[in-house]
C-alpha positions in Angstrom: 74.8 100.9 99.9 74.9 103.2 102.3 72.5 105.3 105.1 72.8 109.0 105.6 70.6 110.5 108.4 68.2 113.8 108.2 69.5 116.0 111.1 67.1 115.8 113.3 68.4 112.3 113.8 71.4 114.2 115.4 71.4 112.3 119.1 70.1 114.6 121.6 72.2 112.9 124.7 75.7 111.5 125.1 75.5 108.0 126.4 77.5 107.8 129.8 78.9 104.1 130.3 79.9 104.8 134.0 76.7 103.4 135.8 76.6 100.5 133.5 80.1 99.0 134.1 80.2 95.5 135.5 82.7 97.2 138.2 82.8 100.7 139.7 86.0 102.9 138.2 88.5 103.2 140.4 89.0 106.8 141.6 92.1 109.2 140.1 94.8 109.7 142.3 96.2 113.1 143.4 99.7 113.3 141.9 100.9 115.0 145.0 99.3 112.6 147.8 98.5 109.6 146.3 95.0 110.0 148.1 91.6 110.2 145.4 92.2 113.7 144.0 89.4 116.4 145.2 87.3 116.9 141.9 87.5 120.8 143.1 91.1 120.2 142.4 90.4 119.2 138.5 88.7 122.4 138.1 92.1 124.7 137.3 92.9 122.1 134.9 89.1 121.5 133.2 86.3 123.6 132.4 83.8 122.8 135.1 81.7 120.8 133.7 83.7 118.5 132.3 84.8 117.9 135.2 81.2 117.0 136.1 80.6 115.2 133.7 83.9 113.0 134.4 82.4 111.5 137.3 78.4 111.8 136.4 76.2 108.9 137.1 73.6 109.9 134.9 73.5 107.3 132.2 72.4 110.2 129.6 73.3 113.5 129.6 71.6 116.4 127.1 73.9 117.4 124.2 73.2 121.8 124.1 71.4 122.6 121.6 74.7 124.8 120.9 76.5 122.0 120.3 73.8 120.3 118.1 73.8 122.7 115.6 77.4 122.6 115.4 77.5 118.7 114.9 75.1 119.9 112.1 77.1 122.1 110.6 80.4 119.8 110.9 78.8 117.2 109.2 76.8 115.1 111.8 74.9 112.5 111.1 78.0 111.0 109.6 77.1 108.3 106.4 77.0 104.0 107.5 78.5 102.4 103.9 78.4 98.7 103.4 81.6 97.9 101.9 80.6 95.7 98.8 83.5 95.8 96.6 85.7 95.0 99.7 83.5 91.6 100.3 83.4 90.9 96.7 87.8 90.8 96.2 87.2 88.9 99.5 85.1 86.8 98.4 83.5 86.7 101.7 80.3 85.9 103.1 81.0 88.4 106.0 79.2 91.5 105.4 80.8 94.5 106.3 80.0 98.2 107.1 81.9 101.1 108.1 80.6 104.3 110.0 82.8 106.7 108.5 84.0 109.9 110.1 86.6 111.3 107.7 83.0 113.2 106.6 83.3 115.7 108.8 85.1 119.2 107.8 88.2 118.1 109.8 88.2 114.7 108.7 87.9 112.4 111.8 85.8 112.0 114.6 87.5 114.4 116.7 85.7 117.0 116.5 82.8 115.6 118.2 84.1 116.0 121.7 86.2 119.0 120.8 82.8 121.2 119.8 81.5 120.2 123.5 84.9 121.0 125.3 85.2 124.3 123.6 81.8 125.2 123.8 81.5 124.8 127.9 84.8 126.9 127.9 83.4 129.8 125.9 80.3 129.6 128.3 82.7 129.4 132.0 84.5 132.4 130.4 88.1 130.6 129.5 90.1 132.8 127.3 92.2 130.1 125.8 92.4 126.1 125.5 95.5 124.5 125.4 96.2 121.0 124.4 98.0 117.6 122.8 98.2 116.0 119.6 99.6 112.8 118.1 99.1 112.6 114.2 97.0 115.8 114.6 93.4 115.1 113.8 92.7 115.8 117.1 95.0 119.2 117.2 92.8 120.4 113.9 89.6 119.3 115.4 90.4 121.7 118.8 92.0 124.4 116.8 88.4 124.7 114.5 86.2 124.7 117.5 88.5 127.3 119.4 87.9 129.2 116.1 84.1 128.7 115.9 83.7 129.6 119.9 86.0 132.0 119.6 88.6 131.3 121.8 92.3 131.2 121.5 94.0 127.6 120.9 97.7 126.0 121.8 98.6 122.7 120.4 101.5 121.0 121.8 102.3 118.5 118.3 104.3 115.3 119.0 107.5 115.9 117.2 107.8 112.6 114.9 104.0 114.1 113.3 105.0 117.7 113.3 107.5 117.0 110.8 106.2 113.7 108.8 102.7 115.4 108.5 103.3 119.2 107.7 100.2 119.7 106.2 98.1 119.1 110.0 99.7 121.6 111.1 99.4 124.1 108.5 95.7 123.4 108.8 95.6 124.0 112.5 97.6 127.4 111.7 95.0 128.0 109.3 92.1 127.7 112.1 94.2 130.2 114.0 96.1 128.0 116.7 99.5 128.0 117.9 101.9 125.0 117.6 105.0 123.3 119.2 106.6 120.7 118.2 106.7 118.6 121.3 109.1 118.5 123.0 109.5 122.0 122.7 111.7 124.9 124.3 108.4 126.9 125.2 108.2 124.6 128.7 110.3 123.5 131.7 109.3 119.5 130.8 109.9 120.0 127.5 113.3 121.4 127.7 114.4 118.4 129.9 113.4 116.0 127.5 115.1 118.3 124.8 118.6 117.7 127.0 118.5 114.6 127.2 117.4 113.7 123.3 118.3 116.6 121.0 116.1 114.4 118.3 113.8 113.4 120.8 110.3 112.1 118.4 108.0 112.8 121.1 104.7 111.1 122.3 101.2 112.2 123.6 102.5 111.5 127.1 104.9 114.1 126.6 102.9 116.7 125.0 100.3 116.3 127.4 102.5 117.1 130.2 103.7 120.2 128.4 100.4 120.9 127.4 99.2 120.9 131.3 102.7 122.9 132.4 101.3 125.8 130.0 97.9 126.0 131.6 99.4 125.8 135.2 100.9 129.1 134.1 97.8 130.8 132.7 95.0 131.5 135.4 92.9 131.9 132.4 93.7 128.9 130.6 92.9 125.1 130.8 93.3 121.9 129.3 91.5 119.9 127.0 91.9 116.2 126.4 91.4 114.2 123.0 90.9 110.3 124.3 91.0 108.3 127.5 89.1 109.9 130.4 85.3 109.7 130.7 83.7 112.7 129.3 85.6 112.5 126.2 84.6 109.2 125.6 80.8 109.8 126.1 80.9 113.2 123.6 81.8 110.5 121.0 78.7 107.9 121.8 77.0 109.7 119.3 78.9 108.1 116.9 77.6 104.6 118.0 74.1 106.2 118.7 74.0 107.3 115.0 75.1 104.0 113.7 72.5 101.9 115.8 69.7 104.0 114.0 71.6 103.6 110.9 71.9 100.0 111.1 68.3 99.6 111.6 68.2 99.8 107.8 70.7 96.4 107.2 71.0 94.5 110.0 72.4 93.8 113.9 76.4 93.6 114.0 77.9 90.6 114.9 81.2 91.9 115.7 82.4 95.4 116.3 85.6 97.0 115.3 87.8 99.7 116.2 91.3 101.3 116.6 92.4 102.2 120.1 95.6 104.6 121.5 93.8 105.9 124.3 90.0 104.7 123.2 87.7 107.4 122.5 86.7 106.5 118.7 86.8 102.6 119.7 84.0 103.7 122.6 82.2 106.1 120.7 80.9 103.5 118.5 81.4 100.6 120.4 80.1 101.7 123.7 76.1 102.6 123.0 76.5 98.3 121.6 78.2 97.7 124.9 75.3 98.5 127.0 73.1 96.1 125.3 76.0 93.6 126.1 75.6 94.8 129.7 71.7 94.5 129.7 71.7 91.3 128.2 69.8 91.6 125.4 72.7 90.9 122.8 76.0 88.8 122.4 77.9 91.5 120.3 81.2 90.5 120.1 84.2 93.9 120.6 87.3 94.1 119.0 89.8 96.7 119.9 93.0 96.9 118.1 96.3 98.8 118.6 99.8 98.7 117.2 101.6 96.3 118.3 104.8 99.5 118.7 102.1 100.6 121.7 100.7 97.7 122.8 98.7 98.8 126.1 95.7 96.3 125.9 98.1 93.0 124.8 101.1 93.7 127.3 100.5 96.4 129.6 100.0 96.3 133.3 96.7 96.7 134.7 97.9 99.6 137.2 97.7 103.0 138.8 99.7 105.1 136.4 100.5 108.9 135.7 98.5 109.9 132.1 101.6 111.4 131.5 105.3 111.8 131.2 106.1 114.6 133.5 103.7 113.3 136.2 101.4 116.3 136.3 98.2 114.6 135.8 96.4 112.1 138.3 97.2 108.9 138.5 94.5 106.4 136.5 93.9 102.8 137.1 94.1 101.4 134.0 96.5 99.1 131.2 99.8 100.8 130.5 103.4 99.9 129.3 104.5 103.0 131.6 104.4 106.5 131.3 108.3 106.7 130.5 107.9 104.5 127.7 109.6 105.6 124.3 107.1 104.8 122.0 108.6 104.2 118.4 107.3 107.2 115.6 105.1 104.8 113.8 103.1 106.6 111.4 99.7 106.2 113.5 100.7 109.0 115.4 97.2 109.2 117.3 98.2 105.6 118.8 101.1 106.7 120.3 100.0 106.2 123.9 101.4 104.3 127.2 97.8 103.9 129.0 94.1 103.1 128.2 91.2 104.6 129.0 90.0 103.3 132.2 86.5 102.6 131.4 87.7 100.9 128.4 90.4 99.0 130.9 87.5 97.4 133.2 85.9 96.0 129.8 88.9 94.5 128.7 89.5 93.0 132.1 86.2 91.6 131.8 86.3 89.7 128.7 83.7 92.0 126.9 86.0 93.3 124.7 89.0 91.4 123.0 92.3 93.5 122.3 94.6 92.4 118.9 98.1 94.1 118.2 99.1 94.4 114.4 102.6 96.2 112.8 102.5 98.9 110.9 103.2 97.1 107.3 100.2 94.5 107.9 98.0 97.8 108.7 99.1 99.9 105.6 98.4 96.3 103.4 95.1 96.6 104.3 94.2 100.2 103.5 95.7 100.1 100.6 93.6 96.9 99.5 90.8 98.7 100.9 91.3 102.4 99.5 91.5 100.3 95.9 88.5 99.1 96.8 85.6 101.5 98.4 87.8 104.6 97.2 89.0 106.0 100.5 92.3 106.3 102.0 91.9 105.8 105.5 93.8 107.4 108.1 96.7 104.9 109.9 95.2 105.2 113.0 91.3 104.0 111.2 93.6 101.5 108.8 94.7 99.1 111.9 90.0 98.5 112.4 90.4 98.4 108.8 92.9 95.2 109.0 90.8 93.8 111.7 87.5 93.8 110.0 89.3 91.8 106.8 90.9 89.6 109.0 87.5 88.7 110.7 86.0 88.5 107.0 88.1 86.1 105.7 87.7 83.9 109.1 84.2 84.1 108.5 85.3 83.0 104.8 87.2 80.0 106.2 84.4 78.8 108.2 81.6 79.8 105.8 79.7 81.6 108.5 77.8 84.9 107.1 78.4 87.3 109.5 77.9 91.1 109.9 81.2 92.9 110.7 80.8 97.1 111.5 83.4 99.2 112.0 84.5 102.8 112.7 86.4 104.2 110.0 87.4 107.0 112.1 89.2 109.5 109.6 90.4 109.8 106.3 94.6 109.5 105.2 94.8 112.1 103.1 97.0 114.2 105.3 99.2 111.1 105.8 100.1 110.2 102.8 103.7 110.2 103.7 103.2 107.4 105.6 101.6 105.7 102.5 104.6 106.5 100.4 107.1 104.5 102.9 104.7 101.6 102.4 104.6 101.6 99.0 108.3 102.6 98.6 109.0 99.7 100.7 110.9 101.9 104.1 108.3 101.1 106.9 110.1 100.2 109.8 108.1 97.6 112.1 109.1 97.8 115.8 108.7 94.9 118.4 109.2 96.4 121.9 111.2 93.9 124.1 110.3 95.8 127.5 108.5 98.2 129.3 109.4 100.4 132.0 106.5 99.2 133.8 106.7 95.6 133.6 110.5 95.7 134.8 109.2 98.5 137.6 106.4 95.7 138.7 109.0 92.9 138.5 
């Protein structure tokens, strides 16, 4: 039923997809020039090595022992389930797993790359991290490593999420970070949003853009990302490294699932399968799914775009409805992003992965049917792989093919139950965007 690790299965190096891609990335764009930023120029806004690690071609790099006996601590090696009673009220011949994250202490798989961000902080000597957050899992996760590294920790908190999940940020208060509502009164960018929309819900690009404001104010401050570029991605591999062991005790996936806003739990399973994809010794097949509020991968623009809604950050080639899309408060708060990873982007483009857009009431369906089922409530960002995976089940039911379905369940619900209660109460609101600021902009 299920496959729990001894620690010493803990992966001792990230996977780095960078070398592998069937293209080279495109280089980031200095906001100011439009020329490829100076990676010296990164370095007020990252820890240093970060910054290395962004644009490593080393296709491993060594997790710190540091770090290791952290992930140890956390809650690493995380449990592979095989969901039985979901296959049996499917009657299915699919069989599917899940690699499920919500184990950790902070109940996703944020904290992976949050542990390695603060800890090469503490070691440059930054005093404090400052940061994003959508539905707040990856808030939390930041604001218990600051804690555990000792170092000081600002959250800039979408505002939809800062008021329909209270309890995320009461837990990142109890870790000892600071919170805004975003967008807030503490910055310049967050005031202007503020003027123009009193009730303004807010959105990662926003709160990233305040978030970065903040550390351009604080010589002994800098940023720290949750999704999209590079070295986030590869802290979360060992996800996907953990699960190939782990599957070694079933069998080898067919198809792999996962949710994506900017694409960080969707790689950090997905990508360690990728490279066999890449090497050629297996035909995995890769599904990414978003909501169909924020549908980057299904109707964005394969562009250079600002990472966020002030245009601090470098521009990034990659899929994006536009950094000045309003994306609606859905409940998946953590999907609530214009772009795409950019290494994620150049699979997509390739055909190696296949993108699928659901609405909100279609995603709650299914984690309800499946909470009922294997007992967990998963989170609304986790709930749209959750959909995916019994969509692909009862395919396989259809066609009577047995196949082997994993997927990342990447965090728990039980800090979103709110959104649950809409469901069930029947006042979920889907939303079908019409346009995006970069489509009419390209047109």
């Amino acid at each position: 039923m299920k496959v729990v690790l001894p620690d010493g299965k803990i992966p001792r190096k990230w996977y780095n997809i960078l070398p592998d891609l069937p293209e080279p990335l495109a280089p980031p764009l200095d906001p100011e020039t439009d020329e490829p930023i100076n990676p010296e120029k990164l370095k007020r806004i990252f820890a240093e090595e970060l910054v290395k690690q962004e644009i490593s071609q080393e296709r491993y790099i060594e997790i710190p022992k540091k770090v290791r006996e952290m992930y140890s601590k956390i809650g690493r090696p995380t449990p592979l389930f095989r969901a039985t009673n979901l296959e049996k009220i499917l009657s299915t011949p699919a069989r599917i797993y899940f690699k499920y994250e919500g184990a950790t202490v902070t109940g996703s798989h944020k904290i992976n790359t949050a542990l390695a961000q603060a800890y090469y902080a503490k070691k440059q000597g930054i005093g404090r991290l400052v940061t994003e957050t959508g539905a707040g899992q990856w808030g939390t996760a930041l604001s218990l490593a600051g804690a555990l590294m000792g170092l000081k920790v600002r959250v800039y908190m979408a505002r939809a999420s800062y008021y329909q999940k209270p309890y995320r940020k009461t837990l990142m208060r109890v870790y000892g970070a600071e919170i805004f509502p975003s967008p807030s009164e503490n910055t310049e960018i967050g005031r202007k949003f503020l003027k123009e929309n009193p009730n303004h819900p807010g959105s990662l690009g926003i709160a990233i853009s305040e978030a970065i404001e903040d550390v351009l104010k604080n010589e002994k401050a800098r940023y720290s990302l949750g999704s999209v570029l590079n070295h986030v991605l590869m802290h979360q591999t060992v996800i996907g490294l953990e699960a190939k062991e782990q599957m070694k005790e079933f069998e080898e996936p067919d198809v792999i699932v996962g949710c994506v806003g900017g694409g960080s739990n969707f790689a950090g399973l997905a990508y360690p399968f990728v490279k066999d994809v890449l090497d050629g010794k297996t035909d995995h097949e890769f599904i990414a799914v978003e909501p169909r509020a924020a549908p980057s991968m299904t109707r964005g623009v394969y562009t250079y775009d600002y990472g966020d809604s002030g245009r601090l950050t470098p521009k990034m080639k990659m899929h994006t409805l536009g950094h000045t899309y309003y994306v609606p408060p859905i409940h998946a708060g953590g999907l609530r992003y214009h772009g795409l990873a950019p290494t994620l982007s150049i699979l997509l483009n390739h055909g190696i992965v296949k993108p699928i857009a659901y609405h909100q009431t279609e995603v709650f369906e299914a984690a309800v049917l499946f909470a009922k089922a294997e007992g967990i409530v998963p989170a609304p960002e986790s709930a749209h792989a959750v959909k995916a995976a019994i969509d692909k089940a009862l395919e396989a039911k259809k066609e009577g093919k047995e196949i082997v379905i994993l997927f990342n369940l990447s965090g728990h619900g039980l800090l979103d139950l709110k959104g649950y209660e809409d469901f069930l109460d029947g006042k979920l609101e889907d939303y079908e965007p019409e346009e995006f600021p970069i489509l009419s902009a390209k047109s």
